[in-house]
N, C-alpha and C positions, 0 to 999 in steps of 0.2 A: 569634748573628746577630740583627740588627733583626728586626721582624715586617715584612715585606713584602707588596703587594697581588700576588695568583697570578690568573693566566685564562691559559685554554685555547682556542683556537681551532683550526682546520683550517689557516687560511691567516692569515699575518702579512704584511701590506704596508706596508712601512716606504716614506714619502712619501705626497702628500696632493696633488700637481698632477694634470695630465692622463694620465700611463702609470698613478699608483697608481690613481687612481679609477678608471677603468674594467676596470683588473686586478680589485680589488674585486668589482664589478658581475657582472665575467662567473663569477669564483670564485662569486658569491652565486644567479647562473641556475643554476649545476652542481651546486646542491645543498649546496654548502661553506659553513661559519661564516666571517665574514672580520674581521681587526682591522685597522684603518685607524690607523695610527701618522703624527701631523705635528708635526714637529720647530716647528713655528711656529702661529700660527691658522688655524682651517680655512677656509680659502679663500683664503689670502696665500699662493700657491704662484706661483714663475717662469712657469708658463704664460700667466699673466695678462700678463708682460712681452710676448707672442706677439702682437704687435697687426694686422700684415698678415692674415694669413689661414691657411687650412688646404688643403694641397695634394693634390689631387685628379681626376681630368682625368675630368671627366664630362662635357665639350665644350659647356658652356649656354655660354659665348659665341662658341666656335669649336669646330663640330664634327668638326674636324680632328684632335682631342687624343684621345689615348688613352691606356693602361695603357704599349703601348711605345711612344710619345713619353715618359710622364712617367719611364718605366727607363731611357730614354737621356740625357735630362738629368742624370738622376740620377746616373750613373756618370760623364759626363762630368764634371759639380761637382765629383765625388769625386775626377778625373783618373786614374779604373778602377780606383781601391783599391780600391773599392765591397766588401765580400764578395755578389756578382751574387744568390744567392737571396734574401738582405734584402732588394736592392734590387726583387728579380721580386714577392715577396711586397708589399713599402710597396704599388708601382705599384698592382697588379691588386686590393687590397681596400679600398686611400684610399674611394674612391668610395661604397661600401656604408657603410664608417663614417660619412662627413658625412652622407649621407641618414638613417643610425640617429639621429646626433645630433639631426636635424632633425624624425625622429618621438616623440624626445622633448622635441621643446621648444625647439628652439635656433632664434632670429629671424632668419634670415638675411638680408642684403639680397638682392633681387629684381633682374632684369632685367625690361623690358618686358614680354616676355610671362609673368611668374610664373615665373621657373626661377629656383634660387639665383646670385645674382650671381657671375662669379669677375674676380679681379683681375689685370693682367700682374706680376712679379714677374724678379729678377736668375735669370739663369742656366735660366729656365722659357721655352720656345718659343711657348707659348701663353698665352691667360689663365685662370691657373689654380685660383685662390687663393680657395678659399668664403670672406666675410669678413662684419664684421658692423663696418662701419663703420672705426674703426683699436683696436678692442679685441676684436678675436675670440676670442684668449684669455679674455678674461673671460667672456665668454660661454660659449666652452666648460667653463669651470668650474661656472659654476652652473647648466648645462644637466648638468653630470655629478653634483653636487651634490642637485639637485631629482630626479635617476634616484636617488642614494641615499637620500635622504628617502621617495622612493614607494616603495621596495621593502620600505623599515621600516616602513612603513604597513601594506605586503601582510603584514609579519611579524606586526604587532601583529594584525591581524586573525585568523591563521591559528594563534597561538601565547599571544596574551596579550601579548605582550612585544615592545617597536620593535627592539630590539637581540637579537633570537634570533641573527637570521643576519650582523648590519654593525654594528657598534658604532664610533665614529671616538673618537679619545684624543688632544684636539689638546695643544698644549704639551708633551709628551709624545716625549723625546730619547732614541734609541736609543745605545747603548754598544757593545755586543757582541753577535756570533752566537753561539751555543754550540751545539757538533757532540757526537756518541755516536755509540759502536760505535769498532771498529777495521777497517785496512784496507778490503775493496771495502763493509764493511760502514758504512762512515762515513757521518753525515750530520745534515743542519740536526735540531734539536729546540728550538730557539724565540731567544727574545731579553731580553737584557736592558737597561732604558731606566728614563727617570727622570723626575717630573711637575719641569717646569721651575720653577713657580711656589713648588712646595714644597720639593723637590730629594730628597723619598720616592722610594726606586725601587718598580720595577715588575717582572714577570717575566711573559715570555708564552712557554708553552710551547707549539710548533706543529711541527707536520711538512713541512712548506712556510713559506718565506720569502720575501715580491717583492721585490727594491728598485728603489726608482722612487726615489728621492734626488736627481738632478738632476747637476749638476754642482762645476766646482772654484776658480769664477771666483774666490775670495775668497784665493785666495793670490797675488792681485796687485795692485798698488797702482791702478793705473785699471781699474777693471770694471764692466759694466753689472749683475753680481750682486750678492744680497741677501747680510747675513751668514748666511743657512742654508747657501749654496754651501762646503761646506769639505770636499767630495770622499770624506764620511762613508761613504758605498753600494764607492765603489771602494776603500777602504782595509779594510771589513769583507770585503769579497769577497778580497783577497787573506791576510787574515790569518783566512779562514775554509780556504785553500788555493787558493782559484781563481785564475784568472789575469788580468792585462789585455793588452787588446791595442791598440799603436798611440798612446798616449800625446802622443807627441810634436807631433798634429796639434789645435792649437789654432786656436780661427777669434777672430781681432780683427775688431768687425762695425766696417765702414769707417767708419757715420755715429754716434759716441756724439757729446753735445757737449760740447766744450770750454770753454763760455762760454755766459753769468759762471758763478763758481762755486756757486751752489747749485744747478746742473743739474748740473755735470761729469759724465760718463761716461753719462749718462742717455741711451735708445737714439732715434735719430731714425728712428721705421720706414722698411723700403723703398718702404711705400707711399708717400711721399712721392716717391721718384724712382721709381716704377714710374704714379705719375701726373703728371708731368711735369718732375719739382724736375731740377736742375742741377747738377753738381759744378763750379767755377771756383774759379781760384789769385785770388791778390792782385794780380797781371794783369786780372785778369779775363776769361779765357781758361777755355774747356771744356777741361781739358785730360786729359780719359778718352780721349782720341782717341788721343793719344799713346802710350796702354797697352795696347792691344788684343795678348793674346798670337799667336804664327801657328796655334795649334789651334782660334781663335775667328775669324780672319782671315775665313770667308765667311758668319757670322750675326752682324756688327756693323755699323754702319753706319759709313763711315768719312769723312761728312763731317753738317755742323749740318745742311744742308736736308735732308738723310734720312733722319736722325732724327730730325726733327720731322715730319714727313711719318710717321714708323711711328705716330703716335700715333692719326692716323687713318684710316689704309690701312695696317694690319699686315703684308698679304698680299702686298703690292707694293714693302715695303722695307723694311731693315734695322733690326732693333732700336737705342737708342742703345748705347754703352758706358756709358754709367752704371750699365746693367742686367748687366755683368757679372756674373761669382760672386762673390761679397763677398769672398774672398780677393784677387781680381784688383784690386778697389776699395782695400783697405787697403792694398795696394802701394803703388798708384797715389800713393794720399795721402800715405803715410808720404815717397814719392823725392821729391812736390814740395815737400812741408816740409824736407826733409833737404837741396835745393837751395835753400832762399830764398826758398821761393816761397809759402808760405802764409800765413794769418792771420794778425791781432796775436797772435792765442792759440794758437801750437802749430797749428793746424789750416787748414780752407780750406772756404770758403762753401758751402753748402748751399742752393737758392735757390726756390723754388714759386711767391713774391708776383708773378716776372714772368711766370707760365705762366698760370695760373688767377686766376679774379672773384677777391674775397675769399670770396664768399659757397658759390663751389664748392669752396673749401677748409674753411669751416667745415664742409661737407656733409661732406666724401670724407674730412676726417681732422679731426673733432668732436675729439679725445682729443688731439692734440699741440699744436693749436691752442690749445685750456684751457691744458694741463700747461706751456706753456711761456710764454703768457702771464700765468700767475698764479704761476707759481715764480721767473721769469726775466725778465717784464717786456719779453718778445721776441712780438712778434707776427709771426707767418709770414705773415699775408695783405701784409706789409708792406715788413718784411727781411730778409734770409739767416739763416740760421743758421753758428755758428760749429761743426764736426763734425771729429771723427777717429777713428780707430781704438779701440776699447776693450774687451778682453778679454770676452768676450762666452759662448761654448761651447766643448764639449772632444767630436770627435767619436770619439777613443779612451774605453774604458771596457772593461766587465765582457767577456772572451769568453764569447760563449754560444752555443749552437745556435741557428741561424736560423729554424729551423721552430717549435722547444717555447720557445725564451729560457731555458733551463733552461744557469744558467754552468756551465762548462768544470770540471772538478774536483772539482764539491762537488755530492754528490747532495743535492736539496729544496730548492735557492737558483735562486732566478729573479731575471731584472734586466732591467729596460725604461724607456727613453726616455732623455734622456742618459747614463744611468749605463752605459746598454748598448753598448758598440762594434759597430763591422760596417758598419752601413747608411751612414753617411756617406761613407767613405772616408777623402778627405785634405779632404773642407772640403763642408759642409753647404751645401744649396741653401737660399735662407728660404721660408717654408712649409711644408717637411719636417717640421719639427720638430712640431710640432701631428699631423701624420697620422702617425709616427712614434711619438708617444703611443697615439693612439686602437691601429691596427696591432698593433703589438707588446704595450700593455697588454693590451690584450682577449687575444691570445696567452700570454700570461705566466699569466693567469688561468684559462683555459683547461686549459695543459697543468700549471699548479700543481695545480689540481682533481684535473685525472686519476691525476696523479701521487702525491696523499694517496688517491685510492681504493686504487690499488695497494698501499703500503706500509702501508695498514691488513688488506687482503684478507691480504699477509704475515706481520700480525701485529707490524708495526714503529711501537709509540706514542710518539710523539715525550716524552721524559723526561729534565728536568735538574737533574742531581746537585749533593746540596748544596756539597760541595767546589769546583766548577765555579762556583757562584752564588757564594761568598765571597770565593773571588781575584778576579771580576769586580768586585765591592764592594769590597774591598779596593783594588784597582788606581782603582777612579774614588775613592773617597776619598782615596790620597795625596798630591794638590797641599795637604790641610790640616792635613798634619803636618810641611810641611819648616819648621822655626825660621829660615831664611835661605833667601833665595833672591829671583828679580827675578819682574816682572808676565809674567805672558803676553801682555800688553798690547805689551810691549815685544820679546817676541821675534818677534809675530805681525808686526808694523811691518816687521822688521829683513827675514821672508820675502818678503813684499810688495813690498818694495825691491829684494830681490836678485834676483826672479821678472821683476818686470817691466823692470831695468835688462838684466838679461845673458840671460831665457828667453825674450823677448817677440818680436815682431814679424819682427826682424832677427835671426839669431844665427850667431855663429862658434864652432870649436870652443873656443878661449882663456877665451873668457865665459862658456862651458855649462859647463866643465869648474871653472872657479872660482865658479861658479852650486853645485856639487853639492861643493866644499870650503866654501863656507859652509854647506850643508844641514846637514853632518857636524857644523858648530860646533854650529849651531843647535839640535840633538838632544844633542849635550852640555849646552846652557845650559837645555835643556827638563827633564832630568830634575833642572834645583834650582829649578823655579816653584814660587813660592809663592801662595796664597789666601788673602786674609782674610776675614772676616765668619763669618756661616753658611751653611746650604744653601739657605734659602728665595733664592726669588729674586736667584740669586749671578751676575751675568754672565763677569766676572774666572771662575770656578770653570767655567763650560759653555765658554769658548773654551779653560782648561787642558787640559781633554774632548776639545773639537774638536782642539787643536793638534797633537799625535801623528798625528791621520789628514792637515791639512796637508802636513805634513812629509814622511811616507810619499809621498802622492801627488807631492807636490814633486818630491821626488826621483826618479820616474817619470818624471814629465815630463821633467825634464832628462839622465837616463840613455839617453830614447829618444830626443830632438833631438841628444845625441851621436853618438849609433850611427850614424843614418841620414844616410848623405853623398849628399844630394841637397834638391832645394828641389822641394817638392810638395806643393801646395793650400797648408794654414794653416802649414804648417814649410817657412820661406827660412833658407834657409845662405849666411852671403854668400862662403864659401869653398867649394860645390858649390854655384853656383846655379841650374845646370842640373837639368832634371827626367830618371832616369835606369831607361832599360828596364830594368835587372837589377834594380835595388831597388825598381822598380813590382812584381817578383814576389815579396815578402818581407813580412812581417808581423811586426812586434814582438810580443813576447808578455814582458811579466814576472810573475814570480812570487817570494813570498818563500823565501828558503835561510838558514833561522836567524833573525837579524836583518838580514843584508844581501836587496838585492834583485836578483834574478839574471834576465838579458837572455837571449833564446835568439832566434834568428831562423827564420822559418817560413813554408813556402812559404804563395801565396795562393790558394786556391780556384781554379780556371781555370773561366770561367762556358763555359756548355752552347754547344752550336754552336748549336743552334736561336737560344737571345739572338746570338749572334755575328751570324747573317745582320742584325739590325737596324744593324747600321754596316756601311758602307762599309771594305773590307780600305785604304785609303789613311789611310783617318780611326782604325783600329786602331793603321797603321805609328807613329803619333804618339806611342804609348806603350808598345807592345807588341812583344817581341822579334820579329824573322824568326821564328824557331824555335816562340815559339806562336800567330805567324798560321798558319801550316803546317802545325800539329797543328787548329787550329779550321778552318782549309778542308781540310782530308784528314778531319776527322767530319763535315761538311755534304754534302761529297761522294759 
């Protein structure tokens, strides 16, 4: 066997965006060693794409907002997929976290009298959204970033050494879990990963494993994700034994742009139309009016003068439908394109130049204004944008306990923030996603910690066997011994194609089902890629890597938009288009059986009657059987 680099750590968190580092952080307050693994450079994480804001309802501009305001949004988004204590927990801790972030550092924009400013946002009742101009992301990172710098500080002082307790390994691509023990005894003992630049592997053996890995966007041809997106976190999680759940719900965010092409897919925030932009056809017609579902019928505004009028009398009238839940918006988009009524470019106008000065759009959105004046030659203080749908987030992911984030099946594996299922349901509110990090990572960290105190108190040290380490090595070495074979270049394309042509937006079962006979080809044509060069710096070689977990998850995805004959949130069936009570009570769950991947259906949590009393039993009827309003008004009772 080569000489490989060894370290030992407490806790391993594979990702480096907003769920890893604060996973990190709080693993690093409990006393725990932590390695910080980023598939990319440290600070190039998806959270940075998070430019709206961070959802929260601390009520700085309306003190109406609360913890259950922001749980009923929440579930409504989700159309009460929700699993209800994720969603009880986001609500009720959001708040603390943005305030943490902000005693470490983080600038917030200000209201008048000094409170953190918040923003209106799609599918949010109030204004909700802590933001720091239209890069709050960014900001959250290197406000989470500067807390990991200072705690290596505390360490160097306390130890001699910045790296006792947090050490980060950017470039640095993880491969594999590797589990020990047998039966109830099974469990994580570390990882093994490979410096990108050199293509040396690495081996980190731990007791505890996070993944914060993000999502899956890059198995589609339009996506607002980076090449890190290649669904790594949920493919190791099921080939460590766990499970996922709910797959099938992919959110397309309504506004990517279409135009010109050196923007394509690139995300045009909500903040844009959460401060006052415009969705119109090639008409030139609002025509979000048109699409207002009848579960949203009494909190939209169902004509222009009234929602223009909410923009500054909220209290007094109807939000627009622009602010929709971005699944309602992508619809929207995709049926007027699909009748003739859109853009020159596939899409339909995006509008802010006739709402706002110029000068209060350079304010309120500094960042899209740049990016798309200096990439694209488009100025928004000016002219529309050209926008549509673009593969965006995947609110299925890793099952785990609500409480610990500790997945389902595999004891020492944690998973937070997209990689995680549960909180979203069937389609993510925007802003979630940011407090959803903070939330859950700090969570993951947490019960990661407590959870290596225990199985060291047991006497269970995380240890892997050489055997174990050689077939992993073995296995990432073979794209460079097949004598024939094609690029992975080429077959990644072919997923991409087939993902977004027949998995995408719209789907019937006819398309899904030959979506998932080309998977089959495709894992045929995958075991003869070939690699050339060497290991340094191979890209051809880290997508051969990647493409196995593609594929895997691909084929998730598409297994579960089969299953489920119904259209709810980010997965429309145009042959069940209807959204339907029984399979609101059901949960996908997959898991591996061999090599194939095996579906089981599962009921869904029933949230507590106490949340029940926050809706109206009429506004339940809407998606919830007779049968268990009856059993939640007979516990209220």
């Amino acid at each position: 066997m080569e000489e490989i680099e060894r370290y030992r750590f407490d806790v391993v968190v594979i990702g480096a965006g907003g769920a890893g580092l604060r996973a990190a952080v709080e693993a690093r307050a409990n006393g725990k060693s932590a390695a910080i693994l980023s598939k990319s450079l440290f600070g190039k994480a998806h959270t940075v794409m998070a430019e709206g804001g961070i959802a929260a309802s601390m009520g700085n501009v309306n003190d109406r907002d609360n913890w259950q305001v922001h749980f009923g949004d929440t579930m409504r988004g989700g159309k009460f997929l929700n699993h209800y204590r994720m969603a009880e927990l986001h609500a009720k801790e959001a708040p603390e976290r943005v305030w943490e972030l902000e005693a470490w550092g983080a600038l917030f924009d200000r209201t008048k009298d000094g409170k953190i400013s918040q923003r209106n946002f799609g599918g949010h009742e109030y204004p909700r959204l802590a933001h720091v101009g239209d890069r709050t992301g960014l900001e959250m990172i290197r406000t989470l970033q500067q807390r990991i710098v200072g705690l290596q500080q505390e360490d160097k002082k306390a130890t001699g050494d910045y790296e006792a307790g947090l050490k980060v390994f950017a470039e640095c691509s993880v491969t594999k879990i590797f589990m020990t023990g047998e039966g109830d005894d099974r469990r994580v003992s570390g990882v093994l990963a490979y410096w990108r630049p050199s293509g040396k592997f690495v081996l980190f053996e731990s007791e505890a494993v996070i993944l914060a890995t993000g999502g899956v966007g890059k198995s589609f041809k339009v996506t607002s994700n980076s090449w890190e997106y290649t669904g790594d976190g949920h493919a190791m999680a099921l080939e460590s034994g766990g499970s996922l759940v709910n797959m099938e719900f992919l959110q397309f965010h309504p506004t990517g742009m279409v135009w010109p092409p050196s923007v394509k897919g690139i995300l045009v925030t909500e903040s844009v139309r959460g401060d006052g932009g415009v969705l119109t056809n090639s008409e030139g017609r609002r025509f979000m009016f048109d699409y207002i579902p009848a579960v949203f019928k009494d909190k939209y505004a169902t004509t222009e003068e009234e929602a223009d009028r909410w923009y500054t009398d909220p209290d007094n009238n109807k939000r627009p439908p622009e602010l929709l839940p971005r699944d309602e918006v992508a619809r929207a988009i995709n049926s007027e394109v699909k009748a003739g009524r859109g853009s020159p470019h596939g899409g339909v106008f995006l509008d802010v130049s006739k709402r706002l000065p110029a000068d209060v759009i350079k304010a309120k959105l500094p960042s899209m204004w740049h990016q798309f004046k200096e990439l694209a030659d488009v100025d928004i203080t000016l002219e529309p944008m050209e926008v549509g749908p673009t593969c965006h987030y995947v609110m299925g992911g890793v099952e785990v306990d609500p409480d610990t984030q500790a997945a389902v099946g595999v004891t020492g594996l944690f998973a937070a923030g997209e990689v995680g299922g549960g909180l979203h349901g069937s389609n993510r509110l925007g802003g979630n996603s940011l407090s959803d990090l903070l939330v859950f990572g700090r969570r993951a960290g947490l019960y990661a910690a407590e959870y290596v105190d225990a199985a060291k108190a047991a006497g269970k040290t995380a240890s892997v066997s050489e055997a174990d380490l050689q077939e992993a090595i073995d296995w990432a070495l073979a794209p460079f011994t097949n004598e024939n074979g094609e690029s992975p270049y080429a077959i990644q394309f072919d997923l991409q194609d087939t993902m977004n042509a027949l998995v995408g937006i719209i789907r019937t079962a006819s398309e899904v089902q030959e979506a998932l006979t080309k998977i089959e080809s495709l894992k045929v044509r995958m075991g003869n890629m070939k690699v050339v060069g060497g290991r340094e710096y191979n890209p051809g070689w880290h997508l051969a890597l990647d493409l196995p977990k593609q594929l895997l998850v691909s084929q998730c995805i598409a297994l579960a938009a089969l299953t489920r004959e119904e259209s709810r949130g980010g997965h429309t069936r145009d042959d069940f288009p209807e959204m339907s009570s029984e399979w609101r009570k059901v949960n996908l769950i997959e898991r591996l059986d061999g090599d194939s991947v095996a579906i089981v259906r599962q009921p869904l949590p029933l949230m507590t009657a106490e949340l029940a009393t926050l809706f109206d039993t009429s506004e339940l009827g809407k998606y919830m059987t007779q049968e268990e309003i009856d059993s939640l008004v007979q516990r209220t009772s």
